[in-house]
ZASESE-578425 format. One line per 10 residues: number of its first residue (from 0); their letters; for each residue x, y, z of N, C-alpha, C. Coordinates in pm, whole numbers. Example, Ala and Ser with C-alpha at 12.3 -4.5 7.8 and 13.67 -1.06 7.14 Angstrom:
<atoms>
0 = AS = 1319,-569,780,1230,-450,780,1320,-330,780  1285,-225,708,1367,-106,714,1290,3,787
</atoms>
This chain:
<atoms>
0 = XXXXXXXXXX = 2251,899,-961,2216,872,-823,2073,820,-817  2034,715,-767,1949,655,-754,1853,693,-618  1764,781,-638,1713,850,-466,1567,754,-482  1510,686,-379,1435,608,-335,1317,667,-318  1140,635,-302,1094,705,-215,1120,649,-107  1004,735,23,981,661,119,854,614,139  865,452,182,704,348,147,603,412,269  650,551,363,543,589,446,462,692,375  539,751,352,517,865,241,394,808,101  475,742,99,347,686,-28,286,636,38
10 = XXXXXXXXXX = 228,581,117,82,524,175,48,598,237  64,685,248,-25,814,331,-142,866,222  -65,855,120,-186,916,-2,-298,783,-26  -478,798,8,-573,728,6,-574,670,-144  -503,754,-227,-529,678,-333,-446,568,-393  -314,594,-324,-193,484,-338,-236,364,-272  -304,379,-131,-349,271,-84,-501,173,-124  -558,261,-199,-637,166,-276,-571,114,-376  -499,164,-457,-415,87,-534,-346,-51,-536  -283,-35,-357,-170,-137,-294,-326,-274,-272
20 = XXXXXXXXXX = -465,-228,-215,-583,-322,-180,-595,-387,-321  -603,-279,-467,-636,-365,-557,-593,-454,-621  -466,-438,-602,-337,-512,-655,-303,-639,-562  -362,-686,-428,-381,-781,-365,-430,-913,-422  -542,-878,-556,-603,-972,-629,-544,-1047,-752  -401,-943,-761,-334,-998,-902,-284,-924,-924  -188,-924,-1018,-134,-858,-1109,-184,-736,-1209  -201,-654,-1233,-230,-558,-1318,-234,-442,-1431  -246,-407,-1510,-183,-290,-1632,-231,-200,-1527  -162,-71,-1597,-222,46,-1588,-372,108,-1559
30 = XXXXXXXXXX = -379,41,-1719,-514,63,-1741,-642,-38,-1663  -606,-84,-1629,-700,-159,-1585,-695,-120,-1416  -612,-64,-1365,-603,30,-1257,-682,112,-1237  -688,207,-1335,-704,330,-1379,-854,295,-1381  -955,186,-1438,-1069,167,-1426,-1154,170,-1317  -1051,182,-1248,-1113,148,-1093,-1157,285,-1016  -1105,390,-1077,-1082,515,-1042,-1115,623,-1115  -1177,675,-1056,-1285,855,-1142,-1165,970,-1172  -1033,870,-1216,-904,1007,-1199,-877,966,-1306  -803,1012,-1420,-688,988,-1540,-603,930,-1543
40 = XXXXXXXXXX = -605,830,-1632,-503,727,-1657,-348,758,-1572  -305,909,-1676,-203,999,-1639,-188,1012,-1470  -335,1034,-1423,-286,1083,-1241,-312,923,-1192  -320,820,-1213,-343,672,-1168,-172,650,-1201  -123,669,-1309,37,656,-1337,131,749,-1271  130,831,-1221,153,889,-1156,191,854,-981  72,781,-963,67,733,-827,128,598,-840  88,511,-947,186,383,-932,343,412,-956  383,487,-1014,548,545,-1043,605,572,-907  516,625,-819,585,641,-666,564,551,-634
50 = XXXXXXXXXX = 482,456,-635,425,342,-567,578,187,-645  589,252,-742,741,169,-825,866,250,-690  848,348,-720,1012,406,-681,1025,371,-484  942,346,-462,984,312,-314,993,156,-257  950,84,-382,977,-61,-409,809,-136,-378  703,-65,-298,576,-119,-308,488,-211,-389  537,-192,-490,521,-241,-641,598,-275,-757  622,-389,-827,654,-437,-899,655,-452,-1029  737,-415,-1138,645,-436,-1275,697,-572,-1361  639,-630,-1400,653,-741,-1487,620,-717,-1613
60 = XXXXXXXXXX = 676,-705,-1769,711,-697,-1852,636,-773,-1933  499,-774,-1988,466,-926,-2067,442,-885,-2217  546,-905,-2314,472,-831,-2435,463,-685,-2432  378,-675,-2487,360,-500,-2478,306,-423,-2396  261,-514,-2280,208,-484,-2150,273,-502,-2047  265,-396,-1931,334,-391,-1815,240,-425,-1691  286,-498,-1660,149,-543,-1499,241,-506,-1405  213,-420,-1302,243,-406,-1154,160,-538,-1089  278,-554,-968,217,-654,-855,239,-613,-708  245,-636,-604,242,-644,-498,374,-670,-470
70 = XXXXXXXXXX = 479,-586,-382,558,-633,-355,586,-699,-204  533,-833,-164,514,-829,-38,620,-848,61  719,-836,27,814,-781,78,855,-698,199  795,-541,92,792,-416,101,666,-390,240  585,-500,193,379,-462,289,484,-532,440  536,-688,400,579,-707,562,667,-571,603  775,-552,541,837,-410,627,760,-329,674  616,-301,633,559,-222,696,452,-250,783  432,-418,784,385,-459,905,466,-505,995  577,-500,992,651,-534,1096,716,-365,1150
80 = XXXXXXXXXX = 683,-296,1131,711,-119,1215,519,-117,1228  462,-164,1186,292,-108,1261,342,-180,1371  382,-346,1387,326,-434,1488,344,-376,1660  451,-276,1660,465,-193,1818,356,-122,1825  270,-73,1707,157,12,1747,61,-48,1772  66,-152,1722,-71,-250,1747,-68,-333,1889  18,-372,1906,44,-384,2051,8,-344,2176  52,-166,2117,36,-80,2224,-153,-69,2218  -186,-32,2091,-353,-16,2093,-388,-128,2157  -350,-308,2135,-430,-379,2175,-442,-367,2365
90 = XXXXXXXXXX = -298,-362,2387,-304,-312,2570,-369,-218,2628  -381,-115,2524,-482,-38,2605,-650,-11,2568  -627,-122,2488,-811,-146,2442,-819,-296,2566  -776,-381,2578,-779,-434,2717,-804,-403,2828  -715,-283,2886,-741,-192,3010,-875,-127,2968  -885,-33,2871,-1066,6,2871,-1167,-119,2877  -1115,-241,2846,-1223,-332,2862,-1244,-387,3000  -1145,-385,3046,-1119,-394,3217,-1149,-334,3275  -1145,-193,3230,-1242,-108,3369,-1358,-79,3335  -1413,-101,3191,-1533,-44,3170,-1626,-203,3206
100 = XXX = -1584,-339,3219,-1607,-415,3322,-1617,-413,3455  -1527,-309,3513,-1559,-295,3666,-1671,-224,3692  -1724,-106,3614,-1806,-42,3633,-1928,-133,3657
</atoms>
């Protein structure tokens, strides 16, 4: 049985989402992840393995190296469920700009 995560669930953790920012620039190993970060290779793999299992990320196979990428895909699905919230914030950052104009 193949159980999924869920891509909210994993971006809730600050460190998955620096991950998803660094991986914006390219393609990447592990290790070269892992540089980016004052944590262990082991807890950086860890977080990309969930960051694999809910489809966020991608791995590409090159040789004896594995690069994760960006699955952007996965980022629109989750800008397209923000875009009702953003909506709603932008309407009512309007109305505060409207009355804090009347004043």
């Amino acid at each position: 049985m193949d159980i999924r995560r869920d891509i909210y669930q994993a971006i809730a953790d600050p460190t998955r989402r620096a991950i998803l920012t660094l991986l914006t620039i390219g393609a990447m190993t592990p290790n070269a992840i892992a540089g980016h970060f004052g944590s262990s290779r082991q807890a950086v793999s860890k977080h990309i393995q969930i960051l694999a299992e809910c489809g966020a990320v991608d791995q590409d196979q090159r040789g004896r190296e594995i690069y994760y990428q960006l699955n952007i895909d996965k980022m629109k699905e989750i800008d397209l469920w923000m875009e009702a919230f953003r909506k709603l914030w932008e309407t009512r950052f309007d109305q505060l700009d409207n009355l804090l104009n009347d004043l």
